[in-house]
N, CA, C and O of each residue as an XYZ file, in Angstrom:
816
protein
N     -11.757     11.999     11.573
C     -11.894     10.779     12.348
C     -12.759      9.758     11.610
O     -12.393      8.585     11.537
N     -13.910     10.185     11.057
C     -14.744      9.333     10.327
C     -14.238      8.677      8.824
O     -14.403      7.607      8.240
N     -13.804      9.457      8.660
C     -12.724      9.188      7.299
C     -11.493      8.015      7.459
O     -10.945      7.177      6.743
N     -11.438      8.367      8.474
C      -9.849      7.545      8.864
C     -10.089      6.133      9.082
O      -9.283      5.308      8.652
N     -11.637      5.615     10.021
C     -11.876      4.773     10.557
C     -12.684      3.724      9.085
O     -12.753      2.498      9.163
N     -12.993      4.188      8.367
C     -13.843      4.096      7.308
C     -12.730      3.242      6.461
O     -12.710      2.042      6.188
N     -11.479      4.678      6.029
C     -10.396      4.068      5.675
C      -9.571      2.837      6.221
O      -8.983      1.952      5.599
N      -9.655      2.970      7.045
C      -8.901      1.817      8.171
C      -9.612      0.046      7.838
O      -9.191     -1.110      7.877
N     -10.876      0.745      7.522
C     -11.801     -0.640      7.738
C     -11.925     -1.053      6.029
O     -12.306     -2.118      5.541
N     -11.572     -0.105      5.505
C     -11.475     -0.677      3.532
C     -10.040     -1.187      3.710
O     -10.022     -2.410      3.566
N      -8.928     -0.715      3.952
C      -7.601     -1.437      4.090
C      -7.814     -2.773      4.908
O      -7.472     -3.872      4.473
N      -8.167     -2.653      5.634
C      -8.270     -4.355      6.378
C      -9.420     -5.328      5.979
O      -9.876     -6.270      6.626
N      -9.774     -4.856      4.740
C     -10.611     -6.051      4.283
C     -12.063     -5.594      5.424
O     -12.862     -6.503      5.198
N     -12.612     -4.798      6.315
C     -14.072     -4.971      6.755
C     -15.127     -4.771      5.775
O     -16.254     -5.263      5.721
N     -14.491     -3.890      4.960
C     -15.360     -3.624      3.522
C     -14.696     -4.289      2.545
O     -13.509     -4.101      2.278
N     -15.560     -5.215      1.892
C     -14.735     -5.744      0.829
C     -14.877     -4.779     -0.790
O     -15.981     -4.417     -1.196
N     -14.133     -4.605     -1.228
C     -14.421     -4.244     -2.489
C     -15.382     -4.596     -3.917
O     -15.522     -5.626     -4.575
N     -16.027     -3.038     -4.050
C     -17.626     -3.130     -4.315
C     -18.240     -3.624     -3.329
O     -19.342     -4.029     -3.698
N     -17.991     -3.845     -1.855
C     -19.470     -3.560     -1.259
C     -19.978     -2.420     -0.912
O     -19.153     -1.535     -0.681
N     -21.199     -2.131     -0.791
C     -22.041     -1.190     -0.580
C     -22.104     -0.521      0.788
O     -22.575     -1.121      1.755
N     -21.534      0.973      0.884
C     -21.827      1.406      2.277
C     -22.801      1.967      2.583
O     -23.312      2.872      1.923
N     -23.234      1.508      3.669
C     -24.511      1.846      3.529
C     -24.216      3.409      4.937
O     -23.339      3.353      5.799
N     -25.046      4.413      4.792
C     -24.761      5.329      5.619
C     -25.613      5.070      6.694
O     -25.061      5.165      7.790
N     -26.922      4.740      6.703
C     -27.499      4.260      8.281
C     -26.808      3.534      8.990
O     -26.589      3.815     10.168
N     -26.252      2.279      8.302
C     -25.402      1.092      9.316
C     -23.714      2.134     10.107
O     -23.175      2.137     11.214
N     -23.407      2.968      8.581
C     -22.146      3.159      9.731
C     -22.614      4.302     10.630
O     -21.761      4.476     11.500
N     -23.829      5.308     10.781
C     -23.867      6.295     11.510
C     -24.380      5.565     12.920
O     -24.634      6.156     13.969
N     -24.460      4.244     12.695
C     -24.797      3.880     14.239
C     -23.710      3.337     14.751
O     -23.296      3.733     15.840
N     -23.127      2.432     14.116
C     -22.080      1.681     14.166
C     -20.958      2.975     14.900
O     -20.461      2.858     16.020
N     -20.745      4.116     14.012
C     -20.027      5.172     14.748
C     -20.403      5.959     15.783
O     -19.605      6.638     16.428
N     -22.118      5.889     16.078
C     -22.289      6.943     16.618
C     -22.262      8.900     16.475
O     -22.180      9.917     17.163
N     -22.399      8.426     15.065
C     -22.394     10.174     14.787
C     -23.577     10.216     13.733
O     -24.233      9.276     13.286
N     -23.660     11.503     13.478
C     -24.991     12.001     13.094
C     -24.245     11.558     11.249
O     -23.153     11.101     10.910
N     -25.786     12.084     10.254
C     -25.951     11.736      9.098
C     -24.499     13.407      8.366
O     -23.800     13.258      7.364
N     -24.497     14.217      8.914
C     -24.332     15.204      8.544
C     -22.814     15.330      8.384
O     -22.403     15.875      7.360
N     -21.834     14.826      9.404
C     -20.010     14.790      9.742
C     -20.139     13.491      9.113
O     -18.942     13.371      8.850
N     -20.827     12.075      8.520
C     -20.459     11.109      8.075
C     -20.503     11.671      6.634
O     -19.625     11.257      5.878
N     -21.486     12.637      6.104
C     -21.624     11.609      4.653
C     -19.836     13.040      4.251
O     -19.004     12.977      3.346
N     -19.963     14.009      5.338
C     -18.315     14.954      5.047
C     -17.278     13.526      4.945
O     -16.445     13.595      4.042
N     -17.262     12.408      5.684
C     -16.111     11.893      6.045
C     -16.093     10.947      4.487
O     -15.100     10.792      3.777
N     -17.317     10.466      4.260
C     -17.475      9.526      3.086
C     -17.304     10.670      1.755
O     -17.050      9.814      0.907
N     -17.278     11.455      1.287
C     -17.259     12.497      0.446
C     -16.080     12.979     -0.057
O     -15.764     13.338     -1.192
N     -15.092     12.891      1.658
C     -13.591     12.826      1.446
C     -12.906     11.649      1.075
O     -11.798     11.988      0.660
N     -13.065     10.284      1.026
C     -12.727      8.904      0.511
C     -13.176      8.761     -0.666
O     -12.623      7.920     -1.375
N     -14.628      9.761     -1.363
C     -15.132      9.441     -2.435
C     -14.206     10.292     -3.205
O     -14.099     10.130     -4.421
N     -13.478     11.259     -2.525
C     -12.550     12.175     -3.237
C     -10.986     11.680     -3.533
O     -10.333     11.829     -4.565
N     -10.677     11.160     -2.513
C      -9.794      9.730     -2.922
C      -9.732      8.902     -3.866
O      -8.645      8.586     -4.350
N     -10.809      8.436     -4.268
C     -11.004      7.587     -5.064
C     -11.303      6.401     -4.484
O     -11.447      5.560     -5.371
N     -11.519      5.788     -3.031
C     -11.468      5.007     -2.094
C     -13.148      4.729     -2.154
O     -13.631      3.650     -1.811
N     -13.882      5.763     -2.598
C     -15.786      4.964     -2.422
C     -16.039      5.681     -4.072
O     -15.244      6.478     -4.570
N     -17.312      5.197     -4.752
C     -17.298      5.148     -5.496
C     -18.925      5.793     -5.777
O     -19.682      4.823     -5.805
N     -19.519      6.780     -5.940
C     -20.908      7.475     -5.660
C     -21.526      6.840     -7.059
O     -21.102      7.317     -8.112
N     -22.537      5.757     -7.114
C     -23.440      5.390     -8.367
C     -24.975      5.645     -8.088
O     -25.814      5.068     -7.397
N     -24.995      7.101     -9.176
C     -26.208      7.353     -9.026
C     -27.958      6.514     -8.735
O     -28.381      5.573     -9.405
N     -28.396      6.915     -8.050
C     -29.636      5.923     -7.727
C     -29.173      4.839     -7.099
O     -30.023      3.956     -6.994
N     -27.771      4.510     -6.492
C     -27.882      3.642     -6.182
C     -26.676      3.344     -4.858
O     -26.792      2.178     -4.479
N     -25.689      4.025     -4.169
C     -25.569      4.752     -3.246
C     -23.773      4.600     -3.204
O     -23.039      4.404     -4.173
N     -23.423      4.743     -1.920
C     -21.640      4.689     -2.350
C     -21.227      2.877     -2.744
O     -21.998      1.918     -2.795
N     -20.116      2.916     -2.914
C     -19.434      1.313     -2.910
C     -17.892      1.433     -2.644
O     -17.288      2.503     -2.725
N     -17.520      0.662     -2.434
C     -15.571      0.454     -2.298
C     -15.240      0.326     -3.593
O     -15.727     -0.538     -4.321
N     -14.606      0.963     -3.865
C     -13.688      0.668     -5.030
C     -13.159     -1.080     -5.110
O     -12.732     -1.842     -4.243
N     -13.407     -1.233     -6.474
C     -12.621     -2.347     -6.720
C     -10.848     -2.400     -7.645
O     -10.341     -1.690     -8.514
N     -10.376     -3.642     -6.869
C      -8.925     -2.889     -7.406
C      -8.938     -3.816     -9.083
O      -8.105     -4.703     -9.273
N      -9.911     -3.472    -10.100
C      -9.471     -4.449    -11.583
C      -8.334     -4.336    -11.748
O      -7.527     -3.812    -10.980
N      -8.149     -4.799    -12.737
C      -6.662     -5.011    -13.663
C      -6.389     -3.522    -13.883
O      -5.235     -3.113    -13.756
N      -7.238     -2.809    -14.157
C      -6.867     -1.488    -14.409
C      -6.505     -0.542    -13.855
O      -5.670      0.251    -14.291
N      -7.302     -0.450    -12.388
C      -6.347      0.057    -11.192
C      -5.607     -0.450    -10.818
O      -4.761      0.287    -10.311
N      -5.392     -1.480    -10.762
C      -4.194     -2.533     -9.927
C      -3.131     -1.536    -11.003
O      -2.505     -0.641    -10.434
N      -2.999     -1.647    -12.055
C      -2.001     -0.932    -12.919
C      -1.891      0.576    -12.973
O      -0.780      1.039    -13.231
N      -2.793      1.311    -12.786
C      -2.820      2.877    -12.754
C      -2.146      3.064    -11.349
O      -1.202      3.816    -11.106
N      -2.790      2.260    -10.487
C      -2.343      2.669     -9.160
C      -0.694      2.472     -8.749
O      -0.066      3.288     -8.075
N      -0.131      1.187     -9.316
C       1.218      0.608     -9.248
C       2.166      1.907    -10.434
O       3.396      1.939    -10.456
N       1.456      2.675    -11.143
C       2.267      3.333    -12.193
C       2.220      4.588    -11.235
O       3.119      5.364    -11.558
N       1.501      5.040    -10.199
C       1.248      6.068     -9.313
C       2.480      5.881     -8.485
O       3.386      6.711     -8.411
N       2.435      4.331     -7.653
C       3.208      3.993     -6.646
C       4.942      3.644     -7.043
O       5.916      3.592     -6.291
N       4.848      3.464     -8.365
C       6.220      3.455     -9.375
C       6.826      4.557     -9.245
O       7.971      4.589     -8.794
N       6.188      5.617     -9.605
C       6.362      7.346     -9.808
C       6.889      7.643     -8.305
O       8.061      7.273     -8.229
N       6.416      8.191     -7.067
C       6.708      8.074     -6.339
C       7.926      6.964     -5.296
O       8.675      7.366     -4.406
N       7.796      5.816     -5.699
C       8.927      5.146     -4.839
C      10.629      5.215     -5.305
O      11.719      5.088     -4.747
N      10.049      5.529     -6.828
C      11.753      5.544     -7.505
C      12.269      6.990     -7.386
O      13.495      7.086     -7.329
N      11.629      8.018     -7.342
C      11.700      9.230     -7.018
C      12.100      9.063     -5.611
O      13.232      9.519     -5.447
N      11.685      8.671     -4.745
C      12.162      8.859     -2.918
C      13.536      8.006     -3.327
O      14.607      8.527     -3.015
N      13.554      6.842     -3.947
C      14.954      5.861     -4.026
C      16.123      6.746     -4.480
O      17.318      6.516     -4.298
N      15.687      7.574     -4.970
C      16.654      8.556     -6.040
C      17.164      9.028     -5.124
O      18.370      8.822     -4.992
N      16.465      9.835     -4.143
C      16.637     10.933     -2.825
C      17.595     10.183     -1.717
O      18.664     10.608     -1.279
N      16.993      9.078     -1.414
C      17.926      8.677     -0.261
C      19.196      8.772     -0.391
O      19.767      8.644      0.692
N      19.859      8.937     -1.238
C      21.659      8.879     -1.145
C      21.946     10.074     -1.341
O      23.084     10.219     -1.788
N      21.343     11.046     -1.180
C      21.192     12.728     -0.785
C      21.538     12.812      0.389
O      22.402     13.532      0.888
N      20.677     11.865      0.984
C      20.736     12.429      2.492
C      21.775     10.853      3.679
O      22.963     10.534      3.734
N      20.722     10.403      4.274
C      21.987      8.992      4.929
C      21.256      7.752      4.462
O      20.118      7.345      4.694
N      22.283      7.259      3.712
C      21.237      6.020      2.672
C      22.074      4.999      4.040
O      21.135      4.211      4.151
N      22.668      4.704      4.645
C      22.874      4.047      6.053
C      22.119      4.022      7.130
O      22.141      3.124      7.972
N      21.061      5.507      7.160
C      19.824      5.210      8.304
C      18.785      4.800      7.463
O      17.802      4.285      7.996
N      18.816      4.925      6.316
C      17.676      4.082      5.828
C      18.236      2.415      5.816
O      17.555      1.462      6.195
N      19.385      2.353      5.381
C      19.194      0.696      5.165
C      18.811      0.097      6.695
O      17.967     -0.764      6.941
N      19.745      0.859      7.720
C      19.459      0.690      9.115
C      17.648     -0.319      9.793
O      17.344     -1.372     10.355
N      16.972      0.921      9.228
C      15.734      1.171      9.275
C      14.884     -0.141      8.365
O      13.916     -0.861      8.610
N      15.777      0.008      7.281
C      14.855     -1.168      6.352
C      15.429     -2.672      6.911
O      14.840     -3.731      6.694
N      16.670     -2.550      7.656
C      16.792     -4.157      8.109
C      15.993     -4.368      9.352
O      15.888     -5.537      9.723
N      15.438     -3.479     10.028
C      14.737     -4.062     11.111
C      13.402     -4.325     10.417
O      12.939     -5.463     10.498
N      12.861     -3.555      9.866
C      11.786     -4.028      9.017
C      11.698     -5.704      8.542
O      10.699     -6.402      8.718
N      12.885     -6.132      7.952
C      12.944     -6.972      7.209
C      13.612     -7.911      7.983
O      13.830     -8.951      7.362
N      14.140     -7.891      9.504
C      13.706     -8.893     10.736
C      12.505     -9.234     11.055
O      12.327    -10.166     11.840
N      11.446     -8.530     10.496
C      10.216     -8.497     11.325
C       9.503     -9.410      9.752
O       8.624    -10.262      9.888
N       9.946     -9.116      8.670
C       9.365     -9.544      7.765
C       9.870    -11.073      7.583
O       8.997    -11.776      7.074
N      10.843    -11.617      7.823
C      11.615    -12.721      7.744
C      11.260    -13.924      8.607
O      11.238    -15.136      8.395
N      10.951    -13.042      9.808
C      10.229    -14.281     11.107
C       8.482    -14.090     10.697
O       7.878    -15.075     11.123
N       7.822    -13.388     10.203
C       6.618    -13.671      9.733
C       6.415    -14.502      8.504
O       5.356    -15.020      8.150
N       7.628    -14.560      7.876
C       8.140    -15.825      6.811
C       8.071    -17.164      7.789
O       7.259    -18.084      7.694
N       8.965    -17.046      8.594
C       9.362    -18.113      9.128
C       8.240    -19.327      9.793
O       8.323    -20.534     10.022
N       7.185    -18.284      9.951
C       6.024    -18.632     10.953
C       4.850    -18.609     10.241
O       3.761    -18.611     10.816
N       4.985    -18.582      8.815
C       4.020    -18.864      7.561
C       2.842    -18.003      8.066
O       1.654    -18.304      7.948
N       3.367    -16.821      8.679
C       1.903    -15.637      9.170
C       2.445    -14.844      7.682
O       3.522    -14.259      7.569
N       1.123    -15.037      6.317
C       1.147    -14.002      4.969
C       0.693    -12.519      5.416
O       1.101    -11.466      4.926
N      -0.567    -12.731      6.816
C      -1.002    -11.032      6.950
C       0.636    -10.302      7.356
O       1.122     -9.442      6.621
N       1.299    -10.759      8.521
C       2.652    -10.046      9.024
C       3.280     -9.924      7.905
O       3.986     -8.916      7.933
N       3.356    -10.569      6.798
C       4.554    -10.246      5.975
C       3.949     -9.358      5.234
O       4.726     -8.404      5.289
N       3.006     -9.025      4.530
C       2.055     -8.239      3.967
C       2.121     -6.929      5.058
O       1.948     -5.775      4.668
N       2.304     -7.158      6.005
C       2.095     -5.618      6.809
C       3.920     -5.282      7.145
O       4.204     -4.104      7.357
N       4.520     -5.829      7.163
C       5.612     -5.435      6.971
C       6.135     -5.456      5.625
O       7.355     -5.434      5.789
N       5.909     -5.484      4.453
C       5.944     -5.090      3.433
C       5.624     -3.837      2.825
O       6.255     -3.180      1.998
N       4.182     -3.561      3.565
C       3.937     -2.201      3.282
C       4.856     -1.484      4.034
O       5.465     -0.622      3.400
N       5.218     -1.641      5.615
C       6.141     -0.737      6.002
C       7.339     -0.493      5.271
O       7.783      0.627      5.018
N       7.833     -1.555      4.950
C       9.035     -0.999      4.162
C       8.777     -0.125      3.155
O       9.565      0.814      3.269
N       8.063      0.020      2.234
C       7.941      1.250      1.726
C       7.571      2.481      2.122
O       7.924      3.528      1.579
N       6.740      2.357      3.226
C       6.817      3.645      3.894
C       7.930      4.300      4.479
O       8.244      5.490      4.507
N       8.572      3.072      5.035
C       9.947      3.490      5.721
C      11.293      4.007      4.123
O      12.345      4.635      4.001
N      10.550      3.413      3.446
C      11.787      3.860      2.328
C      11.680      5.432      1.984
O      12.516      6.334      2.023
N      10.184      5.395      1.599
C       9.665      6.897      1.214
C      10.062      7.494      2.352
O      10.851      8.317      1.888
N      10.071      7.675      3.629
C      10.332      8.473      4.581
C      11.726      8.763      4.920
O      11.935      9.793      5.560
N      12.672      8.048      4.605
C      14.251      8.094      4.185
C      14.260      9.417      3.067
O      15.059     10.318      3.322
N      13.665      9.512      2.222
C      13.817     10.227      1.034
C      13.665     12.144      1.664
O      13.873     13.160      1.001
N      13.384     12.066      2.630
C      13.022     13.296      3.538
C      12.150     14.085      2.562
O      12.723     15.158      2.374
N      11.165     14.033      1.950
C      10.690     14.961      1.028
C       9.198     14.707      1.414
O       8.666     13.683      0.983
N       8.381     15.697      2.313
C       7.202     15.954      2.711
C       6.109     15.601      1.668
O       5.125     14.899      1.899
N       6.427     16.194      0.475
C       5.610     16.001     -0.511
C       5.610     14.511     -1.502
O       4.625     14.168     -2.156
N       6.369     14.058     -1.474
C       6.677     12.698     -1.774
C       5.748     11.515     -0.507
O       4.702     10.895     -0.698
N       6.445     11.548      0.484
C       5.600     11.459      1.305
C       4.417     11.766      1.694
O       3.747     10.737      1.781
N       3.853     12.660      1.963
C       2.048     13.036      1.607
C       1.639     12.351      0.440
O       0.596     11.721      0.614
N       2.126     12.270     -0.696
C       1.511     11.694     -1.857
C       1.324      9.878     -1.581
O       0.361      9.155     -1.832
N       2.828      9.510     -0.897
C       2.711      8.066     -0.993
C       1.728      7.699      0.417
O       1.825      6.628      1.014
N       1.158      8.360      0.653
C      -0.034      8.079      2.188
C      -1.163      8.122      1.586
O      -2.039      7.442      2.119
N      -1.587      8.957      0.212
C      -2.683      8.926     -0.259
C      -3.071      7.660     -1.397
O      -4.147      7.443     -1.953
N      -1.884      6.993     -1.498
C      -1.864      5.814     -2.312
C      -2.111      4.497     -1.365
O      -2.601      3.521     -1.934
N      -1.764      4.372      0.257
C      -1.724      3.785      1.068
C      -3.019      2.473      1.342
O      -3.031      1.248      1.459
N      -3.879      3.441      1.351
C      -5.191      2.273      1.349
C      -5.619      1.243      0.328
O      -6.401      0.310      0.511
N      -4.971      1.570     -0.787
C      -5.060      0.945     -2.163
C      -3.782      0.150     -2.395
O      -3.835     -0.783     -3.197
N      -2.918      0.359     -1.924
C      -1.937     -0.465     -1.479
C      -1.862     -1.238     -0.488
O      -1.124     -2.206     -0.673
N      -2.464     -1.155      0.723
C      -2.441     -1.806      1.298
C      -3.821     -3.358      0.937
O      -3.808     -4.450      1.504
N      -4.711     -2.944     -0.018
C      -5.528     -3.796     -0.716
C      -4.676     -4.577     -1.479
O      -4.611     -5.779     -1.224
N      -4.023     -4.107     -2.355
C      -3.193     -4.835     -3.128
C      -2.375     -5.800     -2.668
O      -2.303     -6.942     -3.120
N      -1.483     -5.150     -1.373
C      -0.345     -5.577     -0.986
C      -1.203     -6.932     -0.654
O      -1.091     -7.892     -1.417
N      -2.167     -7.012      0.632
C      -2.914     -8.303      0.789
C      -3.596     -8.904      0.112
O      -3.898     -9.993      0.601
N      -4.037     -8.687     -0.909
C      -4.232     -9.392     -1.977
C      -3.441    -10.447     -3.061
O      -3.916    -11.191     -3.919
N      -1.835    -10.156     -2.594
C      -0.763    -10.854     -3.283
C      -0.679    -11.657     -2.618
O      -0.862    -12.699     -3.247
N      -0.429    -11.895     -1.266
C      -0.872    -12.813     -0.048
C      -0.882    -14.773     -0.793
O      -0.144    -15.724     -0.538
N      -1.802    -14.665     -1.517
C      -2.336    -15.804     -2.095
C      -1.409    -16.434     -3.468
O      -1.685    -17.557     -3.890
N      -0.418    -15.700     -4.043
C      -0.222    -15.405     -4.924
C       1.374    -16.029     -5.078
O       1.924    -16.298     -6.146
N       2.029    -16.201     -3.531
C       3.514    -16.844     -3.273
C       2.596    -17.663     -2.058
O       1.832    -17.594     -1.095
N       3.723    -18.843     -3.410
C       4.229    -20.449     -2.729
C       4.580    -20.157     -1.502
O       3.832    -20.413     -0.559
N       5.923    -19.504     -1.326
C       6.844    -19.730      0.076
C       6.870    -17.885      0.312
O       7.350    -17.095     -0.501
N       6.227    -17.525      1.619
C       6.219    -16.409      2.267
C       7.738    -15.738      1.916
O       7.930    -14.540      1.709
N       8.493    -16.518      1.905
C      10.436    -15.989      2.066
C      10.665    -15.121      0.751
O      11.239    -14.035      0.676
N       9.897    -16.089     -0.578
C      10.013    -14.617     -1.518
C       9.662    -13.710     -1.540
O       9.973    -13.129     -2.580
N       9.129    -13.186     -0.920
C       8.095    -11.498     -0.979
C       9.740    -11.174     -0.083
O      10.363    -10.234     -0.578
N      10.391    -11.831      1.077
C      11.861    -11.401      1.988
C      13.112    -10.738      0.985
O      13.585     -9.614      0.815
N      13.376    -12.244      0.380
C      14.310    -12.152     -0.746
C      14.062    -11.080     -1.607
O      15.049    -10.370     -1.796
N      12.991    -10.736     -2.211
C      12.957     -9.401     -2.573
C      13.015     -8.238     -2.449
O      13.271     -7.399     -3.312
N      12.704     -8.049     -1.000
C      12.868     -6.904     -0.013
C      14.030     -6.458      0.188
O      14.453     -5.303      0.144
N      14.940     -8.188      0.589
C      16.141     -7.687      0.908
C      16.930     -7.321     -0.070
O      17.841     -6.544      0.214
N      16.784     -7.777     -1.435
C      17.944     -7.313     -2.242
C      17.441     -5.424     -2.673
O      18.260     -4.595     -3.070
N      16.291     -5.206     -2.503
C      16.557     -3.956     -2.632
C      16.978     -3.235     -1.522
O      17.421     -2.099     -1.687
N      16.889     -3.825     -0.199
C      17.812     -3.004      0.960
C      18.832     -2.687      0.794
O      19.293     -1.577      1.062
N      19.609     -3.952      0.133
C      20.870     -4.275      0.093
C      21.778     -3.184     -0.793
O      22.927     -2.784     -0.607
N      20.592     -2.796     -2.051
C      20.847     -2.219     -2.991
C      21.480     -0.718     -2.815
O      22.528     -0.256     -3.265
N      20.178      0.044     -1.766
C      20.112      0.961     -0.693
C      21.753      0.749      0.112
O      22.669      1.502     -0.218
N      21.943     -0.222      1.053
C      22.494     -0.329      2.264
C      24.642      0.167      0.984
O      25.613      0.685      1.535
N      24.618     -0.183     -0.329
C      25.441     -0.152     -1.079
C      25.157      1.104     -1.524
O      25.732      1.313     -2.592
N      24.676      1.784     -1.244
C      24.616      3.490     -2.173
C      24.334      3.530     -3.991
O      24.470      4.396     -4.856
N      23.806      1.873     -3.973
C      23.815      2.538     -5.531
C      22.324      2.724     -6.475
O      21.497      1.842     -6.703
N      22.305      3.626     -6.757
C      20.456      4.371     -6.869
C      20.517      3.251     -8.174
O      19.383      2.826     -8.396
N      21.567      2.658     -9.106
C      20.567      2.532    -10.119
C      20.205      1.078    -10.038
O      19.306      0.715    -10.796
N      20.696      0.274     -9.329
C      20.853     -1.111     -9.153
C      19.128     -0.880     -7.806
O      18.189     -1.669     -7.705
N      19.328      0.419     -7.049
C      17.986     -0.112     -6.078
C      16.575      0.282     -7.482
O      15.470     -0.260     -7.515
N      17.076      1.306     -8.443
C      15.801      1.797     -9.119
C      15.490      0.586    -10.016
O      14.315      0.222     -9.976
N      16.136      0.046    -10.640
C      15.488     -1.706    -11.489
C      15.425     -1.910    -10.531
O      14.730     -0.938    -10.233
N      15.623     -2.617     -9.256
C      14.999     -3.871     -8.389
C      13.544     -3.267     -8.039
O      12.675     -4.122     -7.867
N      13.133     -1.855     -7.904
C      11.970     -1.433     -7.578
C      11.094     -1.246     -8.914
O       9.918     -0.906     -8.782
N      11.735     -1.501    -10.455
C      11.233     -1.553    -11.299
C      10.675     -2.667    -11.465
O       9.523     -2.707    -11.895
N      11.549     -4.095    -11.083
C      10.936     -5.364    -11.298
C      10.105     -5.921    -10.357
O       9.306     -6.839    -10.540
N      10.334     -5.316     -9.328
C       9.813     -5.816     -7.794
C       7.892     -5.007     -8.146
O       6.970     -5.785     -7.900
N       7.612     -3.988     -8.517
C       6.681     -3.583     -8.571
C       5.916     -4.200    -10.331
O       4.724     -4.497    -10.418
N       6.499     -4.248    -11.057
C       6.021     -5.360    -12.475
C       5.853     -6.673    -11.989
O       5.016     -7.343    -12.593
N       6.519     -7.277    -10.920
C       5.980     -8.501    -10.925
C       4.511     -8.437     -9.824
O       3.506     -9.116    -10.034
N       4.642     -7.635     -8.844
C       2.949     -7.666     -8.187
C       1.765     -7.346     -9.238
O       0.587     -7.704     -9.220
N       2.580     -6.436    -10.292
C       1.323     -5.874    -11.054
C       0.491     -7.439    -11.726
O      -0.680     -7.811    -11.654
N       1.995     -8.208    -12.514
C       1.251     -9.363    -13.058
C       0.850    -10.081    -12.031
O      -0.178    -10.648    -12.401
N       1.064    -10.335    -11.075
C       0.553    -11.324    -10.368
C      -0.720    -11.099     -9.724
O      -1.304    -12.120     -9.360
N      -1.499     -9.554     -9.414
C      -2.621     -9.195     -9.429
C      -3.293     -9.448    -10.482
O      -4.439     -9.873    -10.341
N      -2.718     -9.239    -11.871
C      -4.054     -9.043    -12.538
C      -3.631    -10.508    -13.846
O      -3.863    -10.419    -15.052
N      -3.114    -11.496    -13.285
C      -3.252    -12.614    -13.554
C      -4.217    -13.446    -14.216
O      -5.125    -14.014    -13.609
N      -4.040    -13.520    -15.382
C      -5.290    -14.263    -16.198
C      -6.809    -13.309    -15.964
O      -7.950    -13.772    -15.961
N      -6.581    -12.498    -15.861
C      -7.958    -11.207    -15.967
C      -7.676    -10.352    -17.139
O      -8.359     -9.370    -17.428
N      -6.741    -10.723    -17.742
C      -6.553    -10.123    -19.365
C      -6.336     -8.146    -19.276
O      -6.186     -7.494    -20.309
């Protein structure tokens, strides 16, 4: 529980990256003792999600150029692997699945809301990975989740017109909704190279 809420609050921006957690503020803030928090912070530091600097106490990870890229070569590995899978099983309840997504992503276009499209963005990949029916694929792409979901809102700033982050979505649905793995595996090749540059943009 402490883990989750911790996590919850680094994905939504309450902790910004590299700030400092401090363990007095959240054991009140939560209401639990020093002893089940620093277990819950220990498990995020095991994540890779807090960051333990000696003498000087935990912090949030920051996403540099260098994770932004380790992490996207993590989230590469995993999404083209589930893309592979879906036409194993019903690549029609996934496209199903990914067009309601991408109703929801289209009118948060429409209504120039970047957090909605950013949070339906991440769903669609969850919803893709979860098409792929493979537990372990899945478990893996949940542990990439919080760092993605940093990223994902972090691109936010990054498109002119909300509708392209759509247009991109949709042609890999489309790709999906057509059964053909190799036309969806480049669109998830280019679709994930272009967030990488656009994160780590003039940061060399």
């Amino acid at each position: 529980m402490i883990a989750g809420r911790v996590r919850e609050a680094i994905a939504h921006g309450e902790f910004k990256p590299g700030q400092q957690v401090s363990e007095a503020v959240l054991a009140s803030q939560l209401g639990v003792s020093r002893g089940p928090l620093r277990e819950g912070l220990q498990r995020l530091t095991q994540e890779g999600l807090l960051i333990s600097i000696r003498n000087r106490g935990l912090f949030v990870i920051e996403m540099t150029p260098d994770n932004v890229r380790d992490m996207y070569v993590a989230r590469e590995a995993v999404e083209r692997a589930a893309a592979a899978c879906v036409p194993r099983h019903d690549h029609r309840a996934a496209s199903r699945a990914l067009a309601a997504v991408l109703e929801d992503m289209a009118l948060a276009a429409e209504a120039g809301d970047h957090v909605a499209v950013s949070e339906a963005d991440i769903e669609f990949h969850e919803v893709l990975v979860a098409h792929a029916c493979s537990p372990r694929l899945s478990r893996i792409h949940q542990t990439l989740l919080t760092e993605t979901q940093m990223c994902v809102h972090a691109l936010e700033d990054t498109y002119a017109r909300p509708g392209t982050r759509v247009a991109e979505h949709q042609g890999i649905a489309d790709a999906i909704e057509a059964g053909d793995p190799d036309l969806t595996d480049r669109l998830l090749v280019v679709h994930m190279a272009d967030a990488v540059e656009r994160l780590t943009r003039g940061a060399g």
